[in-house]
N, C-alpha and C positions, 0 to 999 in steps of 0.2 A: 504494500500500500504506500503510494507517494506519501510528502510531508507537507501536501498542501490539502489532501483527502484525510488524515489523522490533524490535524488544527479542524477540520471543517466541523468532521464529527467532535473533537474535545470541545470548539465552541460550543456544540448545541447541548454535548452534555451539560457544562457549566451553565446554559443558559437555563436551562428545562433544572435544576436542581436550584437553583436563586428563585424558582418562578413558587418552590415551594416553600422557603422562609430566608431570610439572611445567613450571610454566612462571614465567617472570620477570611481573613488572606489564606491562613493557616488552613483551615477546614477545607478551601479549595485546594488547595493546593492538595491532600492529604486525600482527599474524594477523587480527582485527577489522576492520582499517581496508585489508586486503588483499582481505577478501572482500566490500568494497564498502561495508560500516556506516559510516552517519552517525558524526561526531565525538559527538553529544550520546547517541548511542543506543549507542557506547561506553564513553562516561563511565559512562551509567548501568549497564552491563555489568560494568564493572569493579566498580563502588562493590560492585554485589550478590558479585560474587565474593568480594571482602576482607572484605567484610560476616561470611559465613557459612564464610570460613578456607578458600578453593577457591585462593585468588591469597595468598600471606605469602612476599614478597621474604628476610626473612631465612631462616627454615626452607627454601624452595628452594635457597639460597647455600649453607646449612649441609652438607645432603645431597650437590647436586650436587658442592662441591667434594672432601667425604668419599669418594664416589663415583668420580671420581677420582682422589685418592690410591691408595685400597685397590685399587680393582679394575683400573684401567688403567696404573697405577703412573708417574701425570705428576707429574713436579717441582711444587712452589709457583709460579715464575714464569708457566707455561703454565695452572695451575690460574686466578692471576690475570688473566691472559688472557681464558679462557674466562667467566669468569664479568662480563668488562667487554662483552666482545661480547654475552651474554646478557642483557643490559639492568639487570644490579644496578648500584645507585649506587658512587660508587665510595667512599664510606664504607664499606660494609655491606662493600664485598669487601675492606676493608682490617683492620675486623673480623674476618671471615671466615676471612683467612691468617693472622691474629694467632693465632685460637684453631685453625687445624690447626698450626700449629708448635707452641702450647704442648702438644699431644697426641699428636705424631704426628713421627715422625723422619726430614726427607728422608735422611740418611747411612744409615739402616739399610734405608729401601728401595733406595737405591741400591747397596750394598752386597748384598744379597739378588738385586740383579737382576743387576750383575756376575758372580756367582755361581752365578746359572742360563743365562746366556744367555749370556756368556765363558768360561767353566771351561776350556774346551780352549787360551787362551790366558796363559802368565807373562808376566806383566807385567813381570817386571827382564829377558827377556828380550823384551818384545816389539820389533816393529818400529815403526820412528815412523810407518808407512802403519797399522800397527794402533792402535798409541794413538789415532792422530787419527779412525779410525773410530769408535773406542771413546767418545771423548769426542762427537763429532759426536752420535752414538746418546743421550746423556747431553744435551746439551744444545737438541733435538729433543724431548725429552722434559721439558723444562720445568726441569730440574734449575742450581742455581747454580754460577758457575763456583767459587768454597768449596766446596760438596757435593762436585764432581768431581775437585779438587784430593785433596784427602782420600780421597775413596774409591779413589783412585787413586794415592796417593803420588808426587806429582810434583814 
């Protein structure tokens, strides 16, 4: 197969795999080179991606990590997490949680979420088998042991 027929198809793979959700440099790259593409015939994959704004590491970071804040309601640490295993540098995710903290409040989602998914239990009276679930729950959830201190008055 030419190396103008292997680009043509890597393009549509890349393209058909973006059309399903965002993706890191990295994750392309790594998707790419899964489905058998030449190193050079990735590179040039990539270049066209970032070229025409299909591949932009920080707007992915930005989203994804926004995305779970809001929607899945993980702590900053598991948010850091995730976005390290996703192939963002780890500047870019160190950016990233700088500006969801400056915008965005783990105590009040944690608090919000105490409050819908513990309500049936007091806290000054709970048991230390419930606090420790409660916190478990909290710290599974990406949350700092500060956050949970706090939102828990311990």
């Amino acid at each position: 197969m030419g190396d103008e027929e292997e680009l043509k198809r890597a393009k549509k793979s890349a393209l058909r795999m973006l059309a399903f959700r965002a993706r890191s440099k990295q994750e392309m790259r790594e998707k790419l080179s899964q489905k058998g593409f030449s190193a050079s015939v990735t590179k040039k994959v990539l270049a066209y991606l970032i070229e025409y704004g299909y591949v932009n590491d920080n707007l992915f970071a930005q989203q994804l990590a926004l995305g779970l804040f809001e929607n899945k309601n993980w702590g900053f640490i598991r948010i850091r997490n995730t976005l390290k295993n996703r192939g963002v540098l780890p500047e870019l995710v160190d950016k990233t949680i700088f500006q969801l903290k400056k915008n965005h409040s783990e105590e009040e989602t944690a608090l919000r979420i105490l409050k819908r998914r513990f309500s049936h239990i007091n806290l000054q009276e709970a048991s230390l088998k419930e606090k420790k679930r409660i916190i478990q729950f909290f710290q599974q959830r990406g949350f700092s042991w500060e956050t949970i201190t706090k939102v828990l008055m311990i």
